[in-house]
N, C-alpha and C positions, 0 to 999 in steps of 0.2 A: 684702465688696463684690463680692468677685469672682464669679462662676457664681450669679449674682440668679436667672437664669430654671432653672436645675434644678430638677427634684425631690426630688431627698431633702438640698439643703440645708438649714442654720437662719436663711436671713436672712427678718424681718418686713419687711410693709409698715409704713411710717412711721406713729405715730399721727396721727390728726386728734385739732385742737381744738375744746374744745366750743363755741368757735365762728362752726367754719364749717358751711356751708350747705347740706344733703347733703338728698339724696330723705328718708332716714331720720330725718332732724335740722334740719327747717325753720325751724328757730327758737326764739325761748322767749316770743316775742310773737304772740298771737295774738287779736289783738283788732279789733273790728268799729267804725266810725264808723259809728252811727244816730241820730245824733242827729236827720235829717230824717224818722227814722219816731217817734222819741220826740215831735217837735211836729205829726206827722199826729194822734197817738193822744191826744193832747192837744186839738187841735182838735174830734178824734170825740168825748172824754172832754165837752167843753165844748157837746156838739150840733151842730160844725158852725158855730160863729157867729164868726165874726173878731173879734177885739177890736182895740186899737192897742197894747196891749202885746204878743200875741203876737205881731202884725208887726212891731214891732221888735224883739224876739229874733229872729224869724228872720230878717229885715233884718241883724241883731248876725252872728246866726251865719253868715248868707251871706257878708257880707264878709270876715268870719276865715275859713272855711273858702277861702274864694277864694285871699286872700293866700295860705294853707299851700298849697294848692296847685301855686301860683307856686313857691314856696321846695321842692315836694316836685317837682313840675318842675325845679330847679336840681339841687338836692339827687339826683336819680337821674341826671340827665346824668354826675355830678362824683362820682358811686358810678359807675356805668358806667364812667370814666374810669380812676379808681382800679382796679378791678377787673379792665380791660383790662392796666394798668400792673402789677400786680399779679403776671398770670397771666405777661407778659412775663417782670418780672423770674424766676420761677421758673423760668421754661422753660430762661431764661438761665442763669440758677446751677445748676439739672441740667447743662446740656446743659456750663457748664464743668467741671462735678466730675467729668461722666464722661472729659472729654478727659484733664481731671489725673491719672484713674485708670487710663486708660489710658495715658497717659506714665509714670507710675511704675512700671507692669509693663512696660511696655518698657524702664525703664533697670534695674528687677529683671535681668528677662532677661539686657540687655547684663552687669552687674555680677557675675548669676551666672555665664553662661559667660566671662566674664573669669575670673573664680575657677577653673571648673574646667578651663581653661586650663592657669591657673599651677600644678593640682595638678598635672596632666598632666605639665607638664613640671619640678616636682618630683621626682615619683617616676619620671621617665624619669633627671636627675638625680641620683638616689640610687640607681637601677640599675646607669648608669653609673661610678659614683663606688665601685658594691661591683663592679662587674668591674673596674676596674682596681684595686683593693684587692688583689683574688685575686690576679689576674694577677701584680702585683708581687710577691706572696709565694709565686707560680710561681716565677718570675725569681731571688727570695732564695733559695730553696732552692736549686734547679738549680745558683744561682750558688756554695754552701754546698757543695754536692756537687761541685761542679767543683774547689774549692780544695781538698777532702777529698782526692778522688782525684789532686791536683798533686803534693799532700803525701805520700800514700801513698806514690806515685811516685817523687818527689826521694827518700824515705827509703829505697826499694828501690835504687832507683839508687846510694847512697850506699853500701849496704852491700855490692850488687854489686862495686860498684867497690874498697871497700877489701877485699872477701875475695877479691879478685883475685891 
């Protein structure tokens, strides 16, 4: 998710579905209403002569087509609508995944340099903890050596004294 616009990442664009609506992919419906050239060709077919049955089919079909009309008038406002509504909501569910993606690298961040923090002051910790390790077994010894040489001492002292 992260580094979308580099170049030598692997993240895709998201697929499209077959179907939405694209320069490339207009559709899978592609079909013509002629029916007002089917009863011209009909009238020419006929010479030209009106009957009363052809004016009531087209009479038929004027009025159905009128109504769909209407209903394709409704019908595109309320797709318009939708489609407004639509683009919103996505804009909005982007525009909040990238906040979220961005707050989770930011508490990344915070979490990690919390962590390396605490290593920081582990291994200053355990630096610590080996110099005065040493130290004290500075101390032990010196202190080892210091009772050696008491010893030494008293026992020279002692002999001095009794080959006195």
């Amino acid at each position: 998710m992260f580094g979308y616009g580099s170049k030598n990442n692997n993240t895709r664009m998201p697929k499209t579905p077959h179907t939405m609506i694209l320069p490339q992919n207009y559709g899978f419906s592609h079909c013509f209403i002629d029916d007002d050239s089917q009863f011209v060709l009909e009238l020419e077919q006929r010479g030209n002569i009106p009957t009363q049955e052809i004016a009531e089919k087209i009479k038929n079909a004027s009025n159905q087509r009128t109504k769909e009309a209407v209903m394709w008038k409704k019908i595109g406002k309320d797709l318009n609508k939708l489609s407004k509504a639509n683009s919103e909501i996505i804009k909005q569910a982007a525009a909040a995944k990238l906040n979220v993606a961005r707050t989770s690298k930011r508490q990344y961040d915070s979490v990690s340099g919390m962590f390396d923090g605490m290593d920081r002051l582990t291994s200053e910790y355990e630096v610590t903890k080996k110099c005065r390790s040493q130290r004290l077994s500075e101390i032990r010894v010196s202190y080892q050596e210091a009772i050696a040489n008491l010893r030494s001492n008293s026992i020279q002292r002692q002999k001095a004294t009794t080959g006195n």
